[in-house]
Structures are given as structure tokens and as C-alpha cells.
MARSERO-853840 format. One record per atom (N, C-alpha, C): z, y, x; residue in three letters. Coordinates in steps of 0.2 Angstrom, whole numbers, plus 5000, padded with zeros to 4 digits. Each point is the difference from the previous one (the first is absolute). Last residue first. Layout:
<recs>
ZYXALA...
</recs>
This chain:
<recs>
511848695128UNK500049924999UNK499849975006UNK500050245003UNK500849964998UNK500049944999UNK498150095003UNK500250005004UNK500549985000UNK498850044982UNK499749955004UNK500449995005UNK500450194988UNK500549944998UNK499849925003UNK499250235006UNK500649975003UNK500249954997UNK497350015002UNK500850044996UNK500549995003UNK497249995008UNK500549985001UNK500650034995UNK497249975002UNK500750014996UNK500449965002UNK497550045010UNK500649954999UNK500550044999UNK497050025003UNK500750024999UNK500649934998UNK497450025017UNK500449974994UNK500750054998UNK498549965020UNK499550034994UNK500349974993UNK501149865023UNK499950084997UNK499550014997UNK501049795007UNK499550014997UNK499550075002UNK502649925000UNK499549954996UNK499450005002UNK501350155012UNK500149925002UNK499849974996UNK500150214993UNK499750005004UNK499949925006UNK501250064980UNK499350005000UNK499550005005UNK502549995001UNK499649974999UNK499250014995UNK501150195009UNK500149935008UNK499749954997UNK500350164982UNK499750025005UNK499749945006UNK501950004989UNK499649974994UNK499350035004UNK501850075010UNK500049925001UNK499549974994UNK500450235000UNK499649985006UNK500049945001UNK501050074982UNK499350045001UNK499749955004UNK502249994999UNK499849974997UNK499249994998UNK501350155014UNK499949985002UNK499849914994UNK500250234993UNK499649995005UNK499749945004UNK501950024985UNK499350014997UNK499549985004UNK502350055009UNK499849944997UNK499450004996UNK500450215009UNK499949955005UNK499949934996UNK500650184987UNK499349975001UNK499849975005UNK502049984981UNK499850025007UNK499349985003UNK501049974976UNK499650065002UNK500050015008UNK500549784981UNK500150025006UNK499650075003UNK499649884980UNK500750025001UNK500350055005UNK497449954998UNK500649974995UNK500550024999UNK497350065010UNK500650024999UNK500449954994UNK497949905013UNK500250074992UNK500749995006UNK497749915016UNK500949994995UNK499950064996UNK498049885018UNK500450044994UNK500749974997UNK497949995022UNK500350004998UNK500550034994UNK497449955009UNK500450044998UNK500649974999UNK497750015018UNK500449964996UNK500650054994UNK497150015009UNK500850025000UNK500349964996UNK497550025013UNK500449974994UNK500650065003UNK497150025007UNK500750005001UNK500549974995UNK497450015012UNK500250004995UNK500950015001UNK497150055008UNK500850005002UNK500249984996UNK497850015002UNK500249954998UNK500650015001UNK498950215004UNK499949954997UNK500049954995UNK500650195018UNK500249905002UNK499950004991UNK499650235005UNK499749965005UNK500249945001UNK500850124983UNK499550005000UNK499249965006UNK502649974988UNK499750005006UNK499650005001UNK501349934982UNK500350055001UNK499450025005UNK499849864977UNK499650015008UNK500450045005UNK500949824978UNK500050075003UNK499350025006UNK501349814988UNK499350014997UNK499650085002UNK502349895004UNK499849945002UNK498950014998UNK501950164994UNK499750025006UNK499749955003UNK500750024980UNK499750074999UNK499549945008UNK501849894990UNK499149984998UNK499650085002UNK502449995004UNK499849965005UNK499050004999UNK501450154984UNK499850015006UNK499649955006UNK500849954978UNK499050035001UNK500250055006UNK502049864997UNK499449965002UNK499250044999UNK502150114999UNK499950005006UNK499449955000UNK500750054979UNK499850085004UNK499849965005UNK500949854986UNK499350015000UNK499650055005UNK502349944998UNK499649985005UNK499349995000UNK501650134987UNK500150005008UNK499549985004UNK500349944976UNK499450085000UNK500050025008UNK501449804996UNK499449994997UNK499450065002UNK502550035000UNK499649985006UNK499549955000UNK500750224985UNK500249955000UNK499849975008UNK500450274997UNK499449945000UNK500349945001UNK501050245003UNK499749974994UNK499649985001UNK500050085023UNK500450014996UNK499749984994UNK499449955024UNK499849994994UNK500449994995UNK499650055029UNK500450024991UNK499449984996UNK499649945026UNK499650014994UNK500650004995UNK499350025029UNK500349994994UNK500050014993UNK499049905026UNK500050064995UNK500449994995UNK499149945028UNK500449974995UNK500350044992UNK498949995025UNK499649994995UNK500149964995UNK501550145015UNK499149995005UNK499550014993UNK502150054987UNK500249985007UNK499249995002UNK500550144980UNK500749975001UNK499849965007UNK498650144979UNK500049965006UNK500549985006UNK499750044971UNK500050025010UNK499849955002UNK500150054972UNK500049985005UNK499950055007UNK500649984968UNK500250035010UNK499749955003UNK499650064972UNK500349945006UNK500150035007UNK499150104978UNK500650025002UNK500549955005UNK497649994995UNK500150085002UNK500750005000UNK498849765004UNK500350054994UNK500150055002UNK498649835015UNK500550014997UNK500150054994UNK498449925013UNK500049944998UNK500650014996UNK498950165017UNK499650014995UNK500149934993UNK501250045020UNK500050064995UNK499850014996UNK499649845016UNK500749984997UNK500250054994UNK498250025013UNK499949964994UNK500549974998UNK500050175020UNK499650024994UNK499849954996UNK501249935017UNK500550054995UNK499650024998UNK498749875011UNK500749974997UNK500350044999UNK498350075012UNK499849984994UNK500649974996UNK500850095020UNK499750054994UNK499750004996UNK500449835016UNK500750034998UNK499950064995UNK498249915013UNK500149964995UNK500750004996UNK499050145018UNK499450004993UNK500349954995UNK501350005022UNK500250084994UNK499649994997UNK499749825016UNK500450004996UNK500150064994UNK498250035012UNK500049954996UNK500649984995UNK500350115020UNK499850044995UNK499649984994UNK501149875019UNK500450054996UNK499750044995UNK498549795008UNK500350055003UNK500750044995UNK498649774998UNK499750055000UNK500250075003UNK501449775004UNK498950015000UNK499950054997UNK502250045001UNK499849955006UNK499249985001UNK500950094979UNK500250045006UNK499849965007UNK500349884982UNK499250074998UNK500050035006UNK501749834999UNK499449985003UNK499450044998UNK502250064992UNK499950015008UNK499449975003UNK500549994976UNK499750075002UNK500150015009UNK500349794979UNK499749985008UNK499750095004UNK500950014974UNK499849945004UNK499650005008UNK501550214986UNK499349964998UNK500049945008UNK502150084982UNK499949995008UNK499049994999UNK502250084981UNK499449975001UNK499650025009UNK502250004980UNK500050005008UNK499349985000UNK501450074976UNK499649985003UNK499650015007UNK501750034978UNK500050015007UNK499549965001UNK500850084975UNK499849965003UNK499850025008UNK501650064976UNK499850025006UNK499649965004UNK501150074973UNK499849955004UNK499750005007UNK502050154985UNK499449985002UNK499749935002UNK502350124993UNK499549945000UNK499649975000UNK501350235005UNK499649994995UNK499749934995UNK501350055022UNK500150034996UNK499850004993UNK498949885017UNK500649965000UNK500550054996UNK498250085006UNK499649944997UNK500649984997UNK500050195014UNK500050014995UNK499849914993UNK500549985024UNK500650034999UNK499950034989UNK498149935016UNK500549914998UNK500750054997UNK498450165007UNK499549964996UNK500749934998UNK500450135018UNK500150054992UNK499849974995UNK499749925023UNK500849994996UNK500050034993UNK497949975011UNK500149944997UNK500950014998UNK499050185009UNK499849994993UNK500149944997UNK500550075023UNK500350034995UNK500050014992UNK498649855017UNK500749974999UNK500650064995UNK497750085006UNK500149924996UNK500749964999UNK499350215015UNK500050004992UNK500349944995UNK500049975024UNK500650034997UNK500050054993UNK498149875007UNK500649955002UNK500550044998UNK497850114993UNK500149985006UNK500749964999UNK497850054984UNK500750025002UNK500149975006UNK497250044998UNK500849984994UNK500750015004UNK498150035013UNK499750064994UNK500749984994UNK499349895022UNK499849974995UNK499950054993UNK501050055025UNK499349974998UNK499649984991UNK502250115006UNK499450035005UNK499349974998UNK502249994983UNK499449935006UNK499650065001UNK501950134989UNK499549984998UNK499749965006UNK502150154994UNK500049944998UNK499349964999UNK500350215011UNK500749955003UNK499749924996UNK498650174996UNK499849985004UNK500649955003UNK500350144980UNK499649944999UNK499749975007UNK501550185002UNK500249964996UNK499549945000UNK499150185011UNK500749955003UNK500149964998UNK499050144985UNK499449975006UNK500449955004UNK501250184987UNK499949924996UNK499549945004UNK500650215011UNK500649954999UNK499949954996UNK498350165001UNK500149985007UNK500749944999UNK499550154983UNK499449954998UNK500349955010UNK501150184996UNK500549944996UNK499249945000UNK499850215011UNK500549985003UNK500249934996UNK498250154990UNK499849955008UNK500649965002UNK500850154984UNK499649954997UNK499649955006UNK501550205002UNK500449945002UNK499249934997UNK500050234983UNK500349995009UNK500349945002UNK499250064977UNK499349975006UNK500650025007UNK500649984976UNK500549975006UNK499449995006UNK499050054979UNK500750014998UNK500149975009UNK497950044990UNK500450074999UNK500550005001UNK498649804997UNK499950035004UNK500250085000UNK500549794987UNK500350045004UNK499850045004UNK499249844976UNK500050055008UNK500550025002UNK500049764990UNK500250084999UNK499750025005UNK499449744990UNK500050055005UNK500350074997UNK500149734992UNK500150064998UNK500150055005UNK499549724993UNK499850055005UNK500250074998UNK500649734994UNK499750084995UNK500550035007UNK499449714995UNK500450055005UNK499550104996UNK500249734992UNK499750045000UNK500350045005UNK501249824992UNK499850005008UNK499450034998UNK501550004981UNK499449955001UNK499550005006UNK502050134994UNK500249965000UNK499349945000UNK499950205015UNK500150004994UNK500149924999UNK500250165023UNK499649944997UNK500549994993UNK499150235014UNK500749974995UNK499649934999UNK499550205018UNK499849984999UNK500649954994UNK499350265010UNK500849984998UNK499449925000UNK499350245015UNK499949944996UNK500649944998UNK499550295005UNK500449935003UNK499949954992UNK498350185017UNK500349984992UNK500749955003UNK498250225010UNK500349954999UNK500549974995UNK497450115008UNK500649994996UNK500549955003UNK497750045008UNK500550065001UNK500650004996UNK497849864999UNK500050084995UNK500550045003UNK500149765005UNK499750035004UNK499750074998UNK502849894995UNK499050014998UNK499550045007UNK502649905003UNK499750075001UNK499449954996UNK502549924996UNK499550005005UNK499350054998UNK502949874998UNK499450055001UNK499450005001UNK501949834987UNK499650015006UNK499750085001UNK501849814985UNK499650065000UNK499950005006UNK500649764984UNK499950045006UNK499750084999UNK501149754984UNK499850085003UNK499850015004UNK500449794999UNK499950014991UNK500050065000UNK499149905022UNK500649994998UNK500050044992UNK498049925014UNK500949955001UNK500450014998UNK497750094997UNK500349984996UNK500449945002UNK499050115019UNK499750024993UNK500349964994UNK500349975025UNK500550064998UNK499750014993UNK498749875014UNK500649985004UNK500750044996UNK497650054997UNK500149954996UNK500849995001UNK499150135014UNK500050054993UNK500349944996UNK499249945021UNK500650045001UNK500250024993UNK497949925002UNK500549954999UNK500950025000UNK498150155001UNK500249964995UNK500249974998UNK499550105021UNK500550044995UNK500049964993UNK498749915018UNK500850015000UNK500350024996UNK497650024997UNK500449934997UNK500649995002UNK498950215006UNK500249984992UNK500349934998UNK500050145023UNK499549954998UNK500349994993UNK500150205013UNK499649985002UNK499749954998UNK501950174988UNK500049935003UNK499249985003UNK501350174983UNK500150035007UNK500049945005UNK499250074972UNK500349945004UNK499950015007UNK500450144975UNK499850005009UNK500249945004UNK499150004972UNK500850005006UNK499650015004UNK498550054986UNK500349994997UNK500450005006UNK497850025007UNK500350024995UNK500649954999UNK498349955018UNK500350065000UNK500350054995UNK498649775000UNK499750094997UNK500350075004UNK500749765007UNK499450005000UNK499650054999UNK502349964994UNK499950015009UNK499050015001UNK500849964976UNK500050065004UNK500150035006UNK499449784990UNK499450055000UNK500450085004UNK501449795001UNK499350055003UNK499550004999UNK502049994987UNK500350045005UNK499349985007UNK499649904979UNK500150084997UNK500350045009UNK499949764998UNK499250035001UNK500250094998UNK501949874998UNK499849995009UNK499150034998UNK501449984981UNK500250065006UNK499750015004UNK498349914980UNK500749965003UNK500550075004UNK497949984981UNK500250035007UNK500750005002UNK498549954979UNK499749985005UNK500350015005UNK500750064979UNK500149945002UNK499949955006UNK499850244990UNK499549954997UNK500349915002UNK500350245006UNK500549974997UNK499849934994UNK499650165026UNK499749984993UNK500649964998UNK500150215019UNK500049944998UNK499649984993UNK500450205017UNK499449984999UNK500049944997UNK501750135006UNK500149945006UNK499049974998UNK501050224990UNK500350005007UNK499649955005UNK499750004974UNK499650065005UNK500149995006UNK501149864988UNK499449975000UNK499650065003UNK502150044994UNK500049975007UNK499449974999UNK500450154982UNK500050045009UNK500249945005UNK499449924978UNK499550055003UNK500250015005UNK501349824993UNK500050054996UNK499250035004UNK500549744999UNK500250025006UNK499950084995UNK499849684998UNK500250094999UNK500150045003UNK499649785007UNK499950004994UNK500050074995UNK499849875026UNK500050064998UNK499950004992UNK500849815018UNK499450024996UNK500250054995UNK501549845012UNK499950065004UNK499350034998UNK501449834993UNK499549965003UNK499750075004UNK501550024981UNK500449975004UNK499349955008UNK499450244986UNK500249935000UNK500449965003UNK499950295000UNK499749945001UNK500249944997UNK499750294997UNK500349934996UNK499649935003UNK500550315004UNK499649945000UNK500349924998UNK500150325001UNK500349924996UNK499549935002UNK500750275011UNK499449954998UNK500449945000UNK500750254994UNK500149955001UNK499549955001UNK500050224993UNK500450035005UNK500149925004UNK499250074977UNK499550025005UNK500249975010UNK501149924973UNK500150045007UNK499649995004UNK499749874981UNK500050044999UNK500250055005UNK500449774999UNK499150025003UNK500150084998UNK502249914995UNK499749985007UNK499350045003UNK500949964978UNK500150065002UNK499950025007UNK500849764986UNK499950075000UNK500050075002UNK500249735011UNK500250064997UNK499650064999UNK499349795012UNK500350055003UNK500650064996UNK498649804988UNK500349985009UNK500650055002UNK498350054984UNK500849964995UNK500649975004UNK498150175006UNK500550014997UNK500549954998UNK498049935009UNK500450015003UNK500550045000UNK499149794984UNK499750075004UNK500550025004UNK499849764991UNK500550035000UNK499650085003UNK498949775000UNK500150034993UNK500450075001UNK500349825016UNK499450035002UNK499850034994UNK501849855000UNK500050105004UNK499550015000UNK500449814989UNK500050064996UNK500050065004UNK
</recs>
């Protein structure tokens, strides 16, 4: 029935009517479903159902309209973008239009993992110190971001996986962990070179991303070893994620020059139970992890604590 629902009925009366506001309304799949005139001026968007965020944000690196993206390569910042885009049930951010404006953008995930986009200008209000904070946020998101890979980094990741087990565990939630190793990556490095290596570590986080949920998390947490939240989700729906992960890549080309390359990954998984320490988790992970990788690897393996206990 959501998709029935206009963006009034979404967002609240009165919304689209202020000049002053760009209203936008995504899908749980991140596909543009509504959006008012002043952000469809701003960002050039449609609403037709054809235009996702990730195509919307490059036509405008591409046009040079709507957000100022201050990045040489688009698809790091993307990923990077993804890393923080509907993680958390709020967020507000700054940011400058390529028209000269600046807005603070609010992002709200709605009870139907829609998420409602709401920009204010500010361009009048607090302009001193504005390079100064944009520069601090920059930091910010550089602490927490894989140089390489463009996704979160180890000490993003483990901050999120405590927040993520502490609200899970308050609430009830359901939580799923998941350790994922790609198969035989020292022998890549060894026959084809380190830089090989790095073409294949950033095709793997770029289809890890592209296998997950908008409100899932993933890093990259060790050589070539990553990790995946997956808040509210049976362990059925868990392992489905991870297994069209594995079918992503067992069909994958990553290599334009090798062709016939090809690559796997093992996954390890545990939920959250009882027990909230994430060391223990972790390492439950990981042992379910180790044996996959002893059966076979290109395979997932659930481990629980209560298997463990027994």
C-alpha cells in the first residue's frame, strides 16, 4: 500500500508548500518516488520511478548541478555516501548546492523504511566558520572511512557494531553478524601483484553494497576480511543476503584484463542472543567463519551460542 500513499500523506501537511524546503521521498530500495519542485529544480530529478539516489547523485557530478561533490572520483564518494545513508533513524548534515546555496539536509527513516529527505536553506545564516566545519566534517568522514575501498573502516565498524548490538538488545531487536573473508586473496597477490590485489578488494566492497539493504552496515575490518550488520532480519532473510552475495561473485568479471579471473568468499554468521558482548559475537563469527573455510569455502556457516553451549 505504500506505494499508493502521496507525498503529503508521507511527509505531512504543508511540507511541499514552503518555498524554502526541498522535499524528497525515497523507497526502501533507494528509488526516487517523490520529490516537491524546488528539489527537482535544484537536483534535476524525476519522479517517475526511474531514478534511484546513486543515478540521481551522478547525473549531478556529471552535470555539475545539484550537491557540490568535492571528489576526483565519484565512485569513492559513493560508496563512502552509502557507508552513512540510512544507518541511522535520523541524521542532519550540511551541505553547499552547486547554485551557491547552502542547505541543512535532515534525512528520517519512516515506519516503512521509506526514508523523507528535507533540505533548509541556510545560506544567510551561520556563513562564518562554514569552510571551517565543512573541513571538520571531511576529517570526520575520512577517520571513519577504508582508504582503499571507499566503505567504513574497522574502527567505524566495530563502533557501530556496539551501537547496533546495544540498541538491538534494548529494543529486541533481531541482529545478524556476519565475518566474510574472500578465498585464497594471498595467492591473488602473489601471482598477480598487490595492485591486482586492490582491483579486487574494491570490486568486493562494491558488490557487497550492492547485495545489501540501505539500512545494513558493512567494512572493511582486516587485509581481506569484512563485515556485515544486519539489523531486523530473521536468519533465513540473513542468509539469503549473504548467499546472492556469494552467487553475485561466483558470476562476476572483476578484471578487465584477466578475463577468465574468477573469485569466492567465505561467510561466517551469528544473531545476537542473550549475550551482548561483542567480543563474544565476534568471535563466534569468526569460528563459523574458520569453518567454512575448512569445509570448502564459497559457502556460509551459522554459528549460535546455543550451538555452542550444547
Amino acid at each position: 500500500m505504500t506505494e499508493h500513499l502521496n507525498l503529503n500523506e508521507m511527509a505531512g501537511e504543508g511540507l511541499l508548500e514552503n518555498p524554502y524546503l526541498l522535499v524528497s521521498l525515497f523507497d526502501q530500495h533507494d528509488i526516487l518516488r517523490a520529490a516537491n519542485p524546488p528539489f527537482c529544480e535544484a537536483y534535476g530529478a524525476r519522479t517517475d520511478g526511474s531514478m534511484s539516489w546513486e543515478q540521481l547523485i551522478r547525473e549531478n557530478y556529471e552535470q555539475q548541478r545539484g550537491v557540490r561533490i568535492r571528489a576526483d572520483d565519484i565512485e569513492a564518494w559513493i560508496r563512502s555516501a552509502y557507508s552513512r545513508r540510512g544507518k541511522q533513524p535520523f541524521r542532519g548534515f550540511e551541505a553547499d548546492l552547486t547554485d551557491g546555496r547552502w542547505i541543512w539536509m535532515t534525512e528520517t527513516i519512516l515506519p516503512n523504511r521509506w526514508m523523507l529527505c528535507v533540505g533548509m536553506d541556510i545560506t544567510h545564516q551561520r556563513q562564518e566558520g562554514r569552510e571551517l566545519r565543512y573541513a571538520r566534517d571531511l576529517a570526520l568522514r575520512e577517520a571513519s572511512t577504508d582508504v582503499l575501498t571507499g566503505i567504513s573502516n574497522r574502527r567505524a565498524m566495530m563502533r557501530n557494531l556496539q551501537q547496533q548490538v546495544r540498541s538491538a538488545a534494548e529494543q529486541k531487536r533481531q541482529l545478524h553478524i556476519a565475518l566474510i573473508d574472500i578465498d585464497h586473496f594471498k595467492a591473488v597477490n602473489d601471482t598477480y601483484g598487490h595492485a591486482t590485489g586492490d582491483q579486487v578488494l574494491i570490486h568486493f566492497a562494491r558488490t557487497l553494497q550492492a547485495c545489501i539493504r540501505r539500512e545494513d552496515a558493512c567494512g572493511r575490518v582486516g587485509g581481506e576480511e569484512f563485515l556485515l550488520l544486519l539489523p531486523d532480519v530473521g536468519q533465513q532473510q540473513a542468509l539469503q543476503i549473504c548467499e546472492r552475495l556469494l552467487e553475485r561473485l561466483r558470476t562476476s568479471h572483476p578484471l578487465a584484463q584477466l578475463p577468465a579471473f574468477r573469485y569466492s568468499a567465505s561467510v561466517g554468521m551469528t544473531s545476537l542472543q542473550d549475550d551482548t558482548d561483542t567480543a563474544r559475537l565476534l568471535a563466534l563469527a569468526d569460528g563459523a567463519l574458520y569453518e567454512a573455510k575448512r569445509s570448502g569455502r564459497d559457502r556460509i556457516v551459522f554459528r549460535s551460542a546455543a550451538e555452542i553451549s550444547n
